[in-house]
DOSETOR-433253 format. One record per atom (N, C-alpha, C): residue number from 1; chain; atom name; x, y, z. Coordinates in Angstrom, 1 decimal. Atoms other than C-alpha are relative to their C-alpha. Last residue first. Layout:
! residues N
 resi chain name     xx     yy     zz
  NUM     A   CA      X      Y      Z
...
***
This chain:
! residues 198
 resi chain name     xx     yy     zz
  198     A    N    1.0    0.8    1.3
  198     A   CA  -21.1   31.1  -34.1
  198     A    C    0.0   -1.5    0.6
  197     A    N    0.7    0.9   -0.7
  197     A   CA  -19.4   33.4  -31.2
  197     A    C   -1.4   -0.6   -0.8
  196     A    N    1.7   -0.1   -0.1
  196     A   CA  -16.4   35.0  -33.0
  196     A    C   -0.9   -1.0    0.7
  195     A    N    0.5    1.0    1.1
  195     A   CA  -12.8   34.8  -32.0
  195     A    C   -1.7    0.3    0.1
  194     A    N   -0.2   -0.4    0.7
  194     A   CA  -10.8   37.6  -30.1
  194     A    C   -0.4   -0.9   -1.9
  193     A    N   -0.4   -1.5    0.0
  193     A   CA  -12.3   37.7  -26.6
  193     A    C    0.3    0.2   -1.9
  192     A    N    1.4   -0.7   -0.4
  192     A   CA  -12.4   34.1  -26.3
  192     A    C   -0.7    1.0   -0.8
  191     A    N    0.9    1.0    1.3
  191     A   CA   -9.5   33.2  -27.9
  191     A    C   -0.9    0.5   -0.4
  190     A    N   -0.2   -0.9    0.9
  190     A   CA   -7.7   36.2  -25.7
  190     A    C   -0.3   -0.4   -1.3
  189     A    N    0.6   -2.1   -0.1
  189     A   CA   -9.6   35.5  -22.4
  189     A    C    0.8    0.5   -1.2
  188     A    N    1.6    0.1   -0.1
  188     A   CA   -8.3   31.4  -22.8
  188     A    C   -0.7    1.7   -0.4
  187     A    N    0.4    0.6    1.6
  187     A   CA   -5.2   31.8  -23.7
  187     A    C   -1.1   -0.1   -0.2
  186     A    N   -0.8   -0.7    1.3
  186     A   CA   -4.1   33.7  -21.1
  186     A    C   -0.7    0.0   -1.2
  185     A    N    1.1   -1.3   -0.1
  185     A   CA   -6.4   31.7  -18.6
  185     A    C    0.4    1.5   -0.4
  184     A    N    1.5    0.7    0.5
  184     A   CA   -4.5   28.7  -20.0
  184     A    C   -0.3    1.0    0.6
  183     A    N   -0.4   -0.6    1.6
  183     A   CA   -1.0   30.8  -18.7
  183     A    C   -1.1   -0.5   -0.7
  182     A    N    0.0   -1.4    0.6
  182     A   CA   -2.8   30.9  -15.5
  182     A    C    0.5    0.8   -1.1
  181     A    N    1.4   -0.3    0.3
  181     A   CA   -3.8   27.2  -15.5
  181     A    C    0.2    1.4    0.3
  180     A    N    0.6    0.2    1.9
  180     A   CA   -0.1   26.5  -16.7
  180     A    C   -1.0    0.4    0.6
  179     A    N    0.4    1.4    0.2
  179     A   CA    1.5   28.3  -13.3
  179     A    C   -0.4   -0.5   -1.2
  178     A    N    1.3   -0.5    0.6
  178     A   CA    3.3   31.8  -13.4
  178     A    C   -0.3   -1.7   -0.3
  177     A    N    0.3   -0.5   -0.5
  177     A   CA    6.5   31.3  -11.2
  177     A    C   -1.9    0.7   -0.4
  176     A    N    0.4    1.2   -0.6
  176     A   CA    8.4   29.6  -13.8
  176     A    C   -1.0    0.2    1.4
  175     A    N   -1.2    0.7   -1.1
  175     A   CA    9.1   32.9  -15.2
  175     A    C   -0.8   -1.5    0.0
  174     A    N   -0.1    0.3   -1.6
  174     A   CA    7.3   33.9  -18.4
  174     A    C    0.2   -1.1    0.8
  173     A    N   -0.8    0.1   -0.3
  173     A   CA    8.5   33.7  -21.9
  173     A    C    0.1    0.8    1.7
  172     A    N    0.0    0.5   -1.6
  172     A   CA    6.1   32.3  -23.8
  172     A    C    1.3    0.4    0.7
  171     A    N   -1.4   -0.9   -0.4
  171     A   CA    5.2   33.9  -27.5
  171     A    C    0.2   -0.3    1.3
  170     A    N   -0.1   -0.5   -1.6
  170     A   CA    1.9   32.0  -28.5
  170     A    C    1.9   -0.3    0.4
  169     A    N   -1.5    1.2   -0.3
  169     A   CA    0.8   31.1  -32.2
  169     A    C    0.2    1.2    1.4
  168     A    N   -0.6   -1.2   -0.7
  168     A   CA   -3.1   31.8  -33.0
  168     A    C    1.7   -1.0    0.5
  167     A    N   -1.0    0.4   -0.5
  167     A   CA   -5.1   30.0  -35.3
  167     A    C    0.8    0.8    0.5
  166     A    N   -0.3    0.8   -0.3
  166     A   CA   -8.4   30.5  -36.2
  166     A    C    1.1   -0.7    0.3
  165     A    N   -0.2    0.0   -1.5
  165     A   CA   -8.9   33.5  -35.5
  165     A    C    0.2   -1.2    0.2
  164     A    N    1.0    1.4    0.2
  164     A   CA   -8.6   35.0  -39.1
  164     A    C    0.5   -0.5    1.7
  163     A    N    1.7    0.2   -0.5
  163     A   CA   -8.2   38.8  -38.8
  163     A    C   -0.6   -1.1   -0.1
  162     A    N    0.4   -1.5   -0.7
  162     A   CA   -4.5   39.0  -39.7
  162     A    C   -1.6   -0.4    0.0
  161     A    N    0.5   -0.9    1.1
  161     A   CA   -3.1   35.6  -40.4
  161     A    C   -1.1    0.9    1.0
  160     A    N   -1.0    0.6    1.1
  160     A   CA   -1.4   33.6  -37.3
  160     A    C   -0.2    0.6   -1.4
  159     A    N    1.0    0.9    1.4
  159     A   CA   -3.4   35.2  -35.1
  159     A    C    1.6   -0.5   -0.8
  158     A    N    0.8   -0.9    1.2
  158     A   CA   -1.4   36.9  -32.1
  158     A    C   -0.4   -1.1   -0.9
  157     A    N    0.4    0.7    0.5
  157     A   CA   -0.3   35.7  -28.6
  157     A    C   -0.7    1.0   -0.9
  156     A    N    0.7   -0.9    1.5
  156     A   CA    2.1   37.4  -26.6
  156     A    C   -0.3   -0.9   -0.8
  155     A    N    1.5    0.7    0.6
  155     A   CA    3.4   36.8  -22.8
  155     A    C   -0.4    0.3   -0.9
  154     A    N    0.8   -0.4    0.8
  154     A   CA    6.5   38.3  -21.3
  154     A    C   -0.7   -1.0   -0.1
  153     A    N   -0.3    0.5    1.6
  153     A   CA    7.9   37.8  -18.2
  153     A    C   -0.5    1.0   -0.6
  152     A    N    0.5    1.2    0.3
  152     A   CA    7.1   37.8  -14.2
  152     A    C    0.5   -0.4   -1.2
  151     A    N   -0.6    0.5   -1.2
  151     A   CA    8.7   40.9  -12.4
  151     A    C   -0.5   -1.6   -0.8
  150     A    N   -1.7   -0.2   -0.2
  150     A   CA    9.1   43.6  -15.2
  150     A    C   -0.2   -1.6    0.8
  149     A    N   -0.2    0.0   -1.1
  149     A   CA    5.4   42.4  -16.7
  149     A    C    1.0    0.1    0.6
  148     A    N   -1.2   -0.8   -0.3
  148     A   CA    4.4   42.6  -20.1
  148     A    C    0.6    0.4    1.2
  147     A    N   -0.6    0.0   -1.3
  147     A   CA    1.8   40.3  -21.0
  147     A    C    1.1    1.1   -0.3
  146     A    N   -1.2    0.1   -0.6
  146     A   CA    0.2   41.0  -24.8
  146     A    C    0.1    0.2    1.5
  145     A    N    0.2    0.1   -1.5
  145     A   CA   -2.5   39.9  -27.1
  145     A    C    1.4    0.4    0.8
  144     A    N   -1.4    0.1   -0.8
  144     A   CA   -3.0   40.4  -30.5
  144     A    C   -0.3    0.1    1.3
  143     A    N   -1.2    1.0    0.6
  143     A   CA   -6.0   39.4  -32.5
  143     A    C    1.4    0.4    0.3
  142     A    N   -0.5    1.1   -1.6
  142     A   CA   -8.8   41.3  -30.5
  142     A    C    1.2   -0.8   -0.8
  141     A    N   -0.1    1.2    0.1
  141     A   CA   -9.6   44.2  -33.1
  141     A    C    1.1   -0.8    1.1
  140     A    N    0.9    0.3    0.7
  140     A   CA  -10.9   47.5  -32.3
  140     A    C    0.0   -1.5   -0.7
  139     A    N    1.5    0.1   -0.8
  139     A   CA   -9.3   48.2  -29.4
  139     A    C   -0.8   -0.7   -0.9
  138     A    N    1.1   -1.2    0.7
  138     A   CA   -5.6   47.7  -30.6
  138     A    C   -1.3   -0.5    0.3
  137     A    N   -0.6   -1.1    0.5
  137     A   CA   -2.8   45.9  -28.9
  137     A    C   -1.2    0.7   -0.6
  136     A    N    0.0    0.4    1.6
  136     A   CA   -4.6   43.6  -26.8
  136     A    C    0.4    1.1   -0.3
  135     A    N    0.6   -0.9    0.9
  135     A   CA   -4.2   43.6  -23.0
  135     A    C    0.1   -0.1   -1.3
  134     A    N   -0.2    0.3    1.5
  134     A   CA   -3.5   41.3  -20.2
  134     A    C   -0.4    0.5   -0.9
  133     A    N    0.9   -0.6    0.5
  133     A   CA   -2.4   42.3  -16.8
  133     A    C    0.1   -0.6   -1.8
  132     A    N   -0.5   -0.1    1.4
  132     A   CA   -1.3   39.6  -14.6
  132     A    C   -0.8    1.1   -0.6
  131     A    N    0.6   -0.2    0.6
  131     A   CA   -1.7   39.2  -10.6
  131     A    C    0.6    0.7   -1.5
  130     A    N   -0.1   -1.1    1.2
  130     A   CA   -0.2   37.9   -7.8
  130     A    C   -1.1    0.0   -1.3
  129     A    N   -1.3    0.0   -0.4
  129     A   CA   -1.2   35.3   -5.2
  129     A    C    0.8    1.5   -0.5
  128     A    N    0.2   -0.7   -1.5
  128     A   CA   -4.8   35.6   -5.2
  128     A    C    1.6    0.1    0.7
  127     A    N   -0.5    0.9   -1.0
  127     A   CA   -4.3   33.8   -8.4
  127     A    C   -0.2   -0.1    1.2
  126     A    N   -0.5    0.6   -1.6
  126     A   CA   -5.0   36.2  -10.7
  126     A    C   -0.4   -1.1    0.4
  125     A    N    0.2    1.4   -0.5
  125     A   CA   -5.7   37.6  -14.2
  125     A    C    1.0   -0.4    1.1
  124     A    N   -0.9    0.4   -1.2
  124     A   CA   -6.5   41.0  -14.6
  124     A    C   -0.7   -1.6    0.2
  123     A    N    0.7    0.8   -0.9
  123     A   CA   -7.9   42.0  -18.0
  123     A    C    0.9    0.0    1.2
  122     A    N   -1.0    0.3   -1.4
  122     A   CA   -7.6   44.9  -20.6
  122     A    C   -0.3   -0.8    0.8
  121     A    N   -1.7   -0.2    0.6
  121     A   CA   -9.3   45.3  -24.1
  121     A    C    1.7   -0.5    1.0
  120     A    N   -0.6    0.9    0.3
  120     A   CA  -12.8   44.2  -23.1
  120     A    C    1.5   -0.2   -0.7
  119     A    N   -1.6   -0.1    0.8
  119     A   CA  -13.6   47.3  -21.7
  119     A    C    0.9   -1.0    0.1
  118     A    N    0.8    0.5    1.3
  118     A   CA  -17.4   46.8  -20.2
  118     A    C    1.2    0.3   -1.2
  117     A    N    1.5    0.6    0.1
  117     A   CA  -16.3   48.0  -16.6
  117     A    C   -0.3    0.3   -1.3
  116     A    N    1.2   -1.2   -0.4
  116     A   CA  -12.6   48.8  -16.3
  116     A    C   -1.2   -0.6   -0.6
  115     A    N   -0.3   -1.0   -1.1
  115     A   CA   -9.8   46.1  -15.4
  115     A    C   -0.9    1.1   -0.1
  114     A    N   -0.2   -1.0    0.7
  114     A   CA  -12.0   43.3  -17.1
  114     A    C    0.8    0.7    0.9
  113     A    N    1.1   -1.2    0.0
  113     A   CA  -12.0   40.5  -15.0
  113     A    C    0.7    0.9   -0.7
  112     A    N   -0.1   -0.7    1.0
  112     A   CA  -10.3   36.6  -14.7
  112     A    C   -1.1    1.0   -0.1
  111     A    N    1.3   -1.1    0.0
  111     A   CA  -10.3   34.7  -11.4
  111     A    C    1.0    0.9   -1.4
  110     A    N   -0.7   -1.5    1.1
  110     A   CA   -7.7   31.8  -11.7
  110     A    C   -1.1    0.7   -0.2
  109     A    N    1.2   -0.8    0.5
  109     A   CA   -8.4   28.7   -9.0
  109     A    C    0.6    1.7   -0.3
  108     A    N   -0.8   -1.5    0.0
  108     A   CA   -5.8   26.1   -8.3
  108     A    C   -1.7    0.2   -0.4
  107     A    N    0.5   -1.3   -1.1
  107     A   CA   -7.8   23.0   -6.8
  107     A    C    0.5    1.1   -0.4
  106     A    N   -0.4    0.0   -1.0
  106     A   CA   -6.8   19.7   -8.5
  106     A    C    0.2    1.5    1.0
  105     A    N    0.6    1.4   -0.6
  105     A   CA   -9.5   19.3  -10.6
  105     A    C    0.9    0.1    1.0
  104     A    N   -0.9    1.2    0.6
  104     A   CA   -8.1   22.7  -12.3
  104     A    C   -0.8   -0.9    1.5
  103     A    N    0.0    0.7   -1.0
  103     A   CA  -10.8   25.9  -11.8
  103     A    C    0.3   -1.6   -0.5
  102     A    N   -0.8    1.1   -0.1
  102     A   CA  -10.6   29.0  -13.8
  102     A    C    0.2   -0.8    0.6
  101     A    N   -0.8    1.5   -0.8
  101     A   CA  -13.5   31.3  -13.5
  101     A    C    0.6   -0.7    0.2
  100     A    N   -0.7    1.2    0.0
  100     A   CA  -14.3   34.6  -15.4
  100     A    C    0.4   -0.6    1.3
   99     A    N   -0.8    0.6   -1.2
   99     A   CA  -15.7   38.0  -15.3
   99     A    C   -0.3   -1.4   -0.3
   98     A    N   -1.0   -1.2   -0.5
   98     A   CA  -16.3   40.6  -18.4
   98     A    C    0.4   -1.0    1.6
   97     A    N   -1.6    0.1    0.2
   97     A   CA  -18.4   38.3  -20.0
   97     A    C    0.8    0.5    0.2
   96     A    N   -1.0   -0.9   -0.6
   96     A   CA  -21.6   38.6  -18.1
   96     A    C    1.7   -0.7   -0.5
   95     A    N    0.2   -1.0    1.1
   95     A   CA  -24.7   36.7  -19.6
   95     A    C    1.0    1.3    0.8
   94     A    N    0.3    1.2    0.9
   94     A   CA  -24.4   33.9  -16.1
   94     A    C   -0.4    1.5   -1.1
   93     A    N    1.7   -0.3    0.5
   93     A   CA  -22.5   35.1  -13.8
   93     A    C   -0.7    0.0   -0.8
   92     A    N    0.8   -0.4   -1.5
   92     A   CA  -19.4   34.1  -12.7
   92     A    C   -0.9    0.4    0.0
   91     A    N    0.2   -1.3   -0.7
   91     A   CA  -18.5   32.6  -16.0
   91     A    C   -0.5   -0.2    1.3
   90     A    N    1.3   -0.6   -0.1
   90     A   CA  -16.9   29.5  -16.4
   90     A    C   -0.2    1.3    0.1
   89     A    N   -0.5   -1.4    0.1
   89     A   CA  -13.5   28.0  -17.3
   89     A    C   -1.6    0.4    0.0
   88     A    N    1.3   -0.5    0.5
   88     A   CA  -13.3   24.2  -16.0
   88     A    C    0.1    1.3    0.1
   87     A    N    1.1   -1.3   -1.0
   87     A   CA  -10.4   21.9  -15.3
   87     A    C   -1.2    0.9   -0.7
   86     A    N    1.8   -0.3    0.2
   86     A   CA   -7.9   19.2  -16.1
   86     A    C   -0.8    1.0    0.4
   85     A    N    1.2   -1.2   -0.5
   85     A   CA   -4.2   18.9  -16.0
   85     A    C   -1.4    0.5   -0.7
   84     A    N    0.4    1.3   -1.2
   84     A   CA   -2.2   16.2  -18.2
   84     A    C   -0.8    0.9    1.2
   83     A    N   -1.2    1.0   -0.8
   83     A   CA    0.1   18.7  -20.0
   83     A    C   -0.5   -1.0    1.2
   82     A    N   -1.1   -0.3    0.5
   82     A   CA   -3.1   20.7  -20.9
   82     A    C    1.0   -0.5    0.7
   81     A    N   -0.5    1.4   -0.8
   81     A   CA   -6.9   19.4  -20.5
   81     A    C    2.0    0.9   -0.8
   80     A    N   -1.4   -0.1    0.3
   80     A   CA   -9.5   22.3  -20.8
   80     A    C    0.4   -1.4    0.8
   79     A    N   -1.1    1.0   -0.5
   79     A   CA  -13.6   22.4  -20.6
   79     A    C    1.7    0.3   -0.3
   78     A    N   -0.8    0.6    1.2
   78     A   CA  -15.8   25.3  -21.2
   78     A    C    0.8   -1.2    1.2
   77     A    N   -1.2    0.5   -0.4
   77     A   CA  -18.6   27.2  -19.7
   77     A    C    0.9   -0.6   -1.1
   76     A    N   -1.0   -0.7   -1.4
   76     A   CA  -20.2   30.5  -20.5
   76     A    C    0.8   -1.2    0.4
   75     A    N   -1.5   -0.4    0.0
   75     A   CA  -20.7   30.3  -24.5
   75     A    C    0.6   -0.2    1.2
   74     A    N   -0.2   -0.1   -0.9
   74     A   CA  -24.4   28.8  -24.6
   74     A    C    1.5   -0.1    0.2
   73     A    N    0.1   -1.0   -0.4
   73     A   CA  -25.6   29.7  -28.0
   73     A    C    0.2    0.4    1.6
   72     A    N   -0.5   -1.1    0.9
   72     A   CA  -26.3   26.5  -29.0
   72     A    C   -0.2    1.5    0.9
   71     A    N    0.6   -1.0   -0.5
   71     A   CA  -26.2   23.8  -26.9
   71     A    C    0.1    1.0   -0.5
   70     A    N    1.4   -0.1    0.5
   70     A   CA  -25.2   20.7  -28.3
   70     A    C   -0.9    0.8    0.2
   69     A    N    0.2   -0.4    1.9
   69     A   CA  -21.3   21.5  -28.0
   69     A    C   -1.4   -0.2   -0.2
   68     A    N    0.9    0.3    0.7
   68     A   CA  -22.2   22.1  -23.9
   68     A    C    0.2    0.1   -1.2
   67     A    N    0.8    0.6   -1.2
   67     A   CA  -18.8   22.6  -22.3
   67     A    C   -1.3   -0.9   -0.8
   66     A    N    1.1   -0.6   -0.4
   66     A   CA  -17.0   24.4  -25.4
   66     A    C   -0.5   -1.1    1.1
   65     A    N    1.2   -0.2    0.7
   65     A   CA  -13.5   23.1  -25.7
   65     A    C   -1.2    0.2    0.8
   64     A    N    1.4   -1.0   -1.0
   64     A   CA  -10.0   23.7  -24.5
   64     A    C   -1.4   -0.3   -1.4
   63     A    N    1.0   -0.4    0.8
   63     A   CA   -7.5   21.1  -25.8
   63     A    C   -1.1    0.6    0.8
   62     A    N    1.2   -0.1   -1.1
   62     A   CA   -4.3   19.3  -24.5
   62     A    C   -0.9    0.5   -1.2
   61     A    N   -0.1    0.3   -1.4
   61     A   CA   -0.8   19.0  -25.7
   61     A    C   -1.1    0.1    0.8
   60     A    N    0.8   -0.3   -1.0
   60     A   CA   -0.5   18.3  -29.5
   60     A    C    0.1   -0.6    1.5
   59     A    N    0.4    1.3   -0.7
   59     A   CA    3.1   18.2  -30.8
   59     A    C   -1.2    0.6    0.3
   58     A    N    1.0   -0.3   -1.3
   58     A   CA    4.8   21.1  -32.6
   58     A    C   -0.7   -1.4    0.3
   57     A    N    1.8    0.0    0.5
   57     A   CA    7.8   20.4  -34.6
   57     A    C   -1.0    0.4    1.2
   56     A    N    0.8    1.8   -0.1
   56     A   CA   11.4   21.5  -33.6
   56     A    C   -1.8   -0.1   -0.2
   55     A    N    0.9    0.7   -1.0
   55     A   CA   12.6   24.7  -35.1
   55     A    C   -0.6   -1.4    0.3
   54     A    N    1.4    0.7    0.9
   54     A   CA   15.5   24.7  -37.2
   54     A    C   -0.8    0.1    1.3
   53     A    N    0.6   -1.7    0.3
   53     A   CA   19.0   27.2  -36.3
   53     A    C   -1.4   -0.9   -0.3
   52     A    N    0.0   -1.4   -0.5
   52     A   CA   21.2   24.0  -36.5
   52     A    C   -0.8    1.2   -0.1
   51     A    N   -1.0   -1.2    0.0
   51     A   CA   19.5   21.0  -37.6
   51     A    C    0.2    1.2    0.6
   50     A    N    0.0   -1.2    0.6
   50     A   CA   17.0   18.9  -35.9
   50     A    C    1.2    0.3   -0.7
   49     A    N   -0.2    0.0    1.3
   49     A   CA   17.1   15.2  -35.5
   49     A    C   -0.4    1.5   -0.4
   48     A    N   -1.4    1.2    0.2
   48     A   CA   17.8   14.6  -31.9
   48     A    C    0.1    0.5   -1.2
   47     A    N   -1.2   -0.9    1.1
   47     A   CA   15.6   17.6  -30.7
   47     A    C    0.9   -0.6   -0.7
   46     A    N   -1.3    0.8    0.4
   46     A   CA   12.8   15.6  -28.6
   46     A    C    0.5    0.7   -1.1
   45     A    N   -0.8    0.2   -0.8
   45     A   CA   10.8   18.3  -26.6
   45     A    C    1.5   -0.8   -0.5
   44     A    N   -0.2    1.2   -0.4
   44     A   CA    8.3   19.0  -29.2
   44     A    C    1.6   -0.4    0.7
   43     A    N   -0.8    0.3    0.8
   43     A   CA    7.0   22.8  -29.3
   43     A    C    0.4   -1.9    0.4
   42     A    N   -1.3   -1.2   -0.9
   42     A   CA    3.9   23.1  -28.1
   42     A    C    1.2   -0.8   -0.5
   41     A    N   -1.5    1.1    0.4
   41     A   CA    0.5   22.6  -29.1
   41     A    C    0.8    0.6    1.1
   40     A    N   -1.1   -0.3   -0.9
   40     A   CA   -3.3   23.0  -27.5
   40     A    C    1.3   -0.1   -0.9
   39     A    N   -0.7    0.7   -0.3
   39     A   CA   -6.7   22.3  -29.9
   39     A    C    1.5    0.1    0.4
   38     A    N   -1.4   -0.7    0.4
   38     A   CA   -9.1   24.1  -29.8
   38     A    C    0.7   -1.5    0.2
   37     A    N   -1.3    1.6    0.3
   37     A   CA  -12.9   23.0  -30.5
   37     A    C    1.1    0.4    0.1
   36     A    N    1.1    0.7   -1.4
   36     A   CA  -16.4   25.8  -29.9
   36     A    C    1.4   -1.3    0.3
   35     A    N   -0.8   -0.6   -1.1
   35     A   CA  -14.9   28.1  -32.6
   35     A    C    0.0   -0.4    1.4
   34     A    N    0.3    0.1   -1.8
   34     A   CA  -16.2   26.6  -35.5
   34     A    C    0.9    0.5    0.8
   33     A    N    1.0   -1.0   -0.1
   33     A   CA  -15.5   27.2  -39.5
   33     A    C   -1.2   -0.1    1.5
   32     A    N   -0.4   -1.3    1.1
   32     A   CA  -12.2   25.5  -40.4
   32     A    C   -0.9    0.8    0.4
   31     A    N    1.1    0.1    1.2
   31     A   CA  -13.0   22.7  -37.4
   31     A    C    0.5    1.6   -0.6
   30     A    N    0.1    1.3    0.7
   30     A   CA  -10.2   21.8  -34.7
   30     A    C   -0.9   -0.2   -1.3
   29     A    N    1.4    0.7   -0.3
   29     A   CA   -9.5   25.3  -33.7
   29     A    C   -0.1   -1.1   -0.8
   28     A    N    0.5    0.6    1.7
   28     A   CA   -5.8   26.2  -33.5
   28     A    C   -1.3   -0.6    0.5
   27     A    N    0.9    0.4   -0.3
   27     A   CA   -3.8   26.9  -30.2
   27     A    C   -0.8    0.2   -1.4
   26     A    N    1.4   -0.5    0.9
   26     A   CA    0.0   27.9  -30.4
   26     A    C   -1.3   -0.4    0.5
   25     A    N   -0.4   -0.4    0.9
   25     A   CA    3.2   27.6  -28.6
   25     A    C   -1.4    0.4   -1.2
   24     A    N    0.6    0.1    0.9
   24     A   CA    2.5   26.6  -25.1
   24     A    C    0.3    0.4   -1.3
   23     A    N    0.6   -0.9    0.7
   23     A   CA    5.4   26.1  -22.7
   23     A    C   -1.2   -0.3   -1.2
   22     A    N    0.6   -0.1    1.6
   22     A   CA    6.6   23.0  -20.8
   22     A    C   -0.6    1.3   -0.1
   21     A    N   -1.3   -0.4    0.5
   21     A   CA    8.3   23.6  -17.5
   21     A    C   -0.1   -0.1   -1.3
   20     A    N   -0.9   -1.1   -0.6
   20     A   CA    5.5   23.8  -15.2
   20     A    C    1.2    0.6   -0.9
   19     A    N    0.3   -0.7    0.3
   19     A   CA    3.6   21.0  -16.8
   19     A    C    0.9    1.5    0.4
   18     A    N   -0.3   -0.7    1.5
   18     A   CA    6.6   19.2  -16.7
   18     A    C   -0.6    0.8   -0.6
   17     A    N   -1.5   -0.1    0.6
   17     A   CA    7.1   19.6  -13.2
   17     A    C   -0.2    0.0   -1.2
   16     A    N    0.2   -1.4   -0.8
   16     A   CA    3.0   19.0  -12.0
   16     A    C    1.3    0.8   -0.7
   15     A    N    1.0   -0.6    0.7
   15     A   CA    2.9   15.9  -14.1
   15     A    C    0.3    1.2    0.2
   14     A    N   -0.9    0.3    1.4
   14     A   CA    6.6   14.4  -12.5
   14     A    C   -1.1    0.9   -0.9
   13     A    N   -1.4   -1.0   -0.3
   13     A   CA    5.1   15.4   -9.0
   13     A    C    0.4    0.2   -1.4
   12     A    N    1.0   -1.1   -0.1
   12     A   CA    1.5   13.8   -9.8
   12     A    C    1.0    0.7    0.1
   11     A    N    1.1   -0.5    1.1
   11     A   CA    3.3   10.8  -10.8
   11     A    C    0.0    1.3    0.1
   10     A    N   -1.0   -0.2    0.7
   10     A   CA    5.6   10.6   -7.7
   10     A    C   -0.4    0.3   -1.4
    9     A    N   -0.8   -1.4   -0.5
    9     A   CA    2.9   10.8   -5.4
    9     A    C    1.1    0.3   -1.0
    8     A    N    0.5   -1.0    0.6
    8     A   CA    1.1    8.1   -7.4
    8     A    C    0.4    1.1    0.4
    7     A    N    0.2   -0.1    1.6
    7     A   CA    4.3    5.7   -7.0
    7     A    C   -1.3    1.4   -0.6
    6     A    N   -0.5   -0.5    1.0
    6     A   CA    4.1    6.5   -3.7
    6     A    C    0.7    0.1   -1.4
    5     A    N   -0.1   -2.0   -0.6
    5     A   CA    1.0    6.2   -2.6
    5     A    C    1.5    0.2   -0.7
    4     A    N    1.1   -0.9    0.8
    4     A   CA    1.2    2.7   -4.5
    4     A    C   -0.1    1.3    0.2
    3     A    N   -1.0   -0.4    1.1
    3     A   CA    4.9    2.1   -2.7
    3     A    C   -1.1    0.4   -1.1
    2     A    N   -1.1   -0.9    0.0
    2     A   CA    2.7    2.5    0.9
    2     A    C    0.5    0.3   -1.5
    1     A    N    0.8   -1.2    0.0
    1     A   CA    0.0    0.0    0.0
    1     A    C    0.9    1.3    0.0
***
């Protein structure tokens, strides 16, 4: 009984660590003409066969999708699964997009809110520990996103083509210190936020 405990103690450690130490690199919707299906990458760890100066491929690492797909017109929850971490992205009130939920099976919880009331351009995302600001470069369209924080990193996610939403590639270069379900509540509030609701 003991070496079961720790064998899953050692699991959940080795999960916990590589989520931590893996980055995201893009997110892509599963269907050309839906918005309700992502699907996670990130670059691929094993490098044996690169060349000098090449990037390594991308791998899928999880996937945020709609809660209800048979429910039309019901945007507020969602599911996610990234580096083996599970959880649920809700609103806090139900026809109120300006505040968010983040909540992993194993207990973090990421509050996401506009910083001013009905100005979807800026957010604060927290922890209760610290806090992120996340803003889009221009008001009128959502397709860039950027962190900029002296104490934490950077953070920057833009379309991959200019006003198509369906694919977005993601700039990662905050600390170790910023968990995955608050880099997923990045990616989440600038999907969201920057893809249409069909």
């Amino acid at each position: 009984m003991k070496w079961k405990f720790l064998i899953l103690t050692l699991c959940c450690t080795v999960t916990t660590y590589l989520a931590q130490t893996q980055t995201l690199s893009g997110i892509g919707s599963r269907w050309g003409d839906s918005f309700v299906e992502w699907d996670l990458m990130a670059f691929s760890a094993d490098t044996t066969d690169l060349a000098e100066g090449e990037m390594p491929p991308e791998e899928p690492v999880g996937e945020l999708k709609l809660r209800w797909l048979n429910v039309r017109d019901d945007w507020s929850e969602w599911d996610f699964e990234v580096f083996g971490q599970r959880g649920t992205i809700r609103q806090k009130w139900k026809n109120d997009f300006t505040n968010w939920e983040l909540r992993t099976y194993d207990g973090a919880v990421i509050t996401m809110r506009t910083a001013w009331a009905n100005d979807l351009n800026e957010w604060r995302i927290t922890d209760n520990d610290f806090s992120l600001t996340l803003k889009s470069r221009w008001t009128n369209q959502l397709d860039e996103w950027l962190v900029q924080d002296p104490n934490r990193g950077r953070f920057y996610m833009y379309t991959l083509r200019q006003r198509d939403p369906l694919d977005w590639a993601i700039e990662d270069s905050l600390d170790d210190s910023v968990s995955m379900p608050m880099r997923m509540a990045l990616v989440f509030i600038s999907v969201f936020h920057g893809s249409p609701r069909m």
